[in-house]
C-alpha positions in Angstrom: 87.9 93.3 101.9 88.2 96.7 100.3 90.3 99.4 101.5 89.0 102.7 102.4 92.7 104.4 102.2 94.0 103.0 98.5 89.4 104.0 97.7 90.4 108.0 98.9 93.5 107.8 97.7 92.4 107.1 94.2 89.8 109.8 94.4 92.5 112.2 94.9 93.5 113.8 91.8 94.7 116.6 90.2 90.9 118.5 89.8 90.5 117.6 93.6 93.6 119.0 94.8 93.4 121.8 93.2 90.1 122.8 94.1 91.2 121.6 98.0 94.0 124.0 97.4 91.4 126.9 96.1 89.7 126.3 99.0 92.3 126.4 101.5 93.9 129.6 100.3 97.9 130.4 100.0 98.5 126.8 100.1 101.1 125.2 97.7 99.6 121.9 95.9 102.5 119.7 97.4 100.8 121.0 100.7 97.1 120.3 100.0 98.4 116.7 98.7 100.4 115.9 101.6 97.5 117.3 104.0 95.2 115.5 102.3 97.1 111.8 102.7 97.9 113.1 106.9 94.0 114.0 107.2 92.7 110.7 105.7 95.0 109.0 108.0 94.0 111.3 111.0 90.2 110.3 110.2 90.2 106.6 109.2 92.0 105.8 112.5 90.3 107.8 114.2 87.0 106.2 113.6 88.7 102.7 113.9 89.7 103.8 117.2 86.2 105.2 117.8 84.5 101.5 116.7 86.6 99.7 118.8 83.3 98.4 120.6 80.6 97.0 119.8 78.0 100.2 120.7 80.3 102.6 118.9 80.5 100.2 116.0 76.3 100.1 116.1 76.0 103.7 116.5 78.3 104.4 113.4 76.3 101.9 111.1 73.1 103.3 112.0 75.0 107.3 111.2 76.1 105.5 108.1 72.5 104.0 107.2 70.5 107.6 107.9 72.9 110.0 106.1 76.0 108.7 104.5 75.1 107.1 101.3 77.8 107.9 99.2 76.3 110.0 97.1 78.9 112.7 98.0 81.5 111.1 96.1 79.3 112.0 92.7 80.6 115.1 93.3 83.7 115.6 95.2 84.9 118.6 93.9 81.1 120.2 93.6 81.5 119.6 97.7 84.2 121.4 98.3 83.4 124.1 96.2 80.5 124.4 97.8 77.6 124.1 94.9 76.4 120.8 95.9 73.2 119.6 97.5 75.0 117.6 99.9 76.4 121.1 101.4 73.3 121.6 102.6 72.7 118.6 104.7 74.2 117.0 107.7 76.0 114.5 105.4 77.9 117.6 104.4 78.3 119.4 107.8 82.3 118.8 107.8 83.2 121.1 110.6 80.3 119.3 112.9 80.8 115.6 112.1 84.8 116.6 112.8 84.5 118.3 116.2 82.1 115.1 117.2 84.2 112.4 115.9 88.0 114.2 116.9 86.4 115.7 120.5 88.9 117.0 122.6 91.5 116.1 120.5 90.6 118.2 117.1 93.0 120.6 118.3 95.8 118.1 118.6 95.1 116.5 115.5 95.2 120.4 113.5 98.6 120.8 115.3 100.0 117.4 113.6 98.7 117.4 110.4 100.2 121.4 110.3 103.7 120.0 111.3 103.3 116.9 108.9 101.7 119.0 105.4 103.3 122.5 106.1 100.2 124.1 106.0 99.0 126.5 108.8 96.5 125.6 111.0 93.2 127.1 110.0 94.2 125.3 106.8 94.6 122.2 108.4 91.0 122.8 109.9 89.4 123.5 106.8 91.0 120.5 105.2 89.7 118.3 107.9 86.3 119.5 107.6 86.5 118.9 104.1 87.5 115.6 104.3 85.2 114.0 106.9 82.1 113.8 105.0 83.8 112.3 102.2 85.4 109.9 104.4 82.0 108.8 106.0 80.5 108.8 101.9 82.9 106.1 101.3 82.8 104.2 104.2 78.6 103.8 104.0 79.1 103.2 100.6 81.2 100.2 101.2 78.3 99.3 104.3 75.5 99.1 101.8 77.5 97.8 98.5 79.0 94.6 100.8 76.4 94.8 103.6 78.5 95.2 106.2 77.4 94.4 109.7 79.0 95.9 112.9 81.9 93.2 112.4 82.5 94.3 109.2 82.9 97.9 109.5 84.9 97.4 112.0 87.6 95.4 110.0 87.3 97.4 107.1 88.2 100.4 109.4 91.1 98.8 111.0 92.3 97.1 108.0 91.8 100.8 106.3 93.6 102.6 109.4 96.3 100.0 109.4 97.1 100.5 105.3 96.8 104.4 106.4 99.6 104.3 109.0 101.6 102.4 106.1 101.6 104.4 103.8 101.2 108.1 105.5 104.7 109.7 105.9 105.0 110.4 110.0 102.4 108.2 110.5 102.5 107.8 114.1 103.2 111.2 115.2 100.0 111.9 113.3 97.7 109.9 115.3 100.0 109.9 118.4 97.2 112.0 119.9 94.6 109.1 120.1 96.3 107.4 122.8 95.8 109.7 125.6 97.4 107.9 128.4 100.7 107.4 126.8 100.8 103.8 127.1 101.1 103.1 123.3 97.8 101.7 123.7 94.5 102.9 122.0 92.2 100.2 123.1 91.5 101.7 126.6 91.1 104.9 125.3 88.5 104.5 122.6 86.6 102.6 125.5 87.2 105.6 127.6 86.5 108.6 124.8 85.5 106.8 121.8 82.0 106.0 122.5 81.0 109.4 123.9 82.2 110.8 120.8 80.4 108.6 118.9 76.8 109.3 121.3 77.1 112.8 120.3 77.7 112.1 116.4 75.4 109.9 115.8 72.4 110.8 118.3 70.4 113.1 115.9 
């Protein structure tokens, strides 16, 4: 089963970064990479928490199958400078596809990823909005290369989300956020929130 985290992580490089850090404005490199690694993590569990159930999984294959078809990843760095064709679509609409999959939380999740990369918040925004279409690019990629069905993308996002929390420095304070009741416990939550956040995603 391929792994969405070590997939991003590889696209990361140098040309990326920098043109992240163009982007972003005052920030250091060491910043943009470290914000980068604590927003991947920040998204992939996210949308593993999200797909916990069986409608949210459903509703996230069919977002996948109408407008993520990886052809973002072409151009990664033509994204975020802005001169690509997927700017212009809903595959590349970062800030909306962030609010809807993050909710009431987006706020919460800016506030870690600032502690955790040293950037300052509106960077940590931007960066997140950045980073969502990409992240849904590679995940319908995977769908349609492996043909996933619901089951499937909803181990490759756990499996991806688990490798995430490995691997991301502060890890858990990162994504701390996603369990709103405190009890250490997502699963109740993403059947509380997740699928709501999904609805509004993915009904276009």
């Amino acid at each position: 089963m391929a792994d969405l985290f070590d997939m991003l992580q590889s696209q990361v490089g140098e040309s990326l970064v920098g043109a992240l850090t163009n982007q972003l404005g005052g920030a250091t490199p060491q910043q943009t990479s470290n914000g980068v690694q604590g927003a991947m993590s920040i998204l992939m569990s996210a949308l593993a928490k999200n797909s916990k159930n069986s409608q949210g999984a459903s509703a996230l294959g069919a977002a996948l199958d109408r407008d993520h078809d990886g052809s973002i990843l072409d151009d990664i760095v033509g994204f975020v400078n802005g001169s690509s064709p997927i700017n212009q679509t809903k595959a590349g609409n970062g800030a909306g596809i962030l609010g809807h999959i993050l909710g009431g939380q987006q706020s919460n999740a800016i506030d870690s990823l600032t502690k955790m990369s040293g950037l300052n918040s509106n960077q940590s925004s931007n960066l997140l909005a950045k980073l969502a279409p990409v992240v849904l690019g590679m995940l319908g990629k995977q769908k349609r290369s492996q043909g996933l069905d619901m089951s499937g993308l909803t181990n490759i996002l756990n499996n991806s989300a688990a490798t995430a929390q490995k691997k991301t420095p502060q890890a858990s304070i990162l994504t701390s956020f996603l369990d709103q009741d405190g009890d250490g416990d997502i699963k109740d939550d993403a059947a509380r929130i997740g699928f709501g956040l999904l609805k509004r995603l993915f009904k276009r």
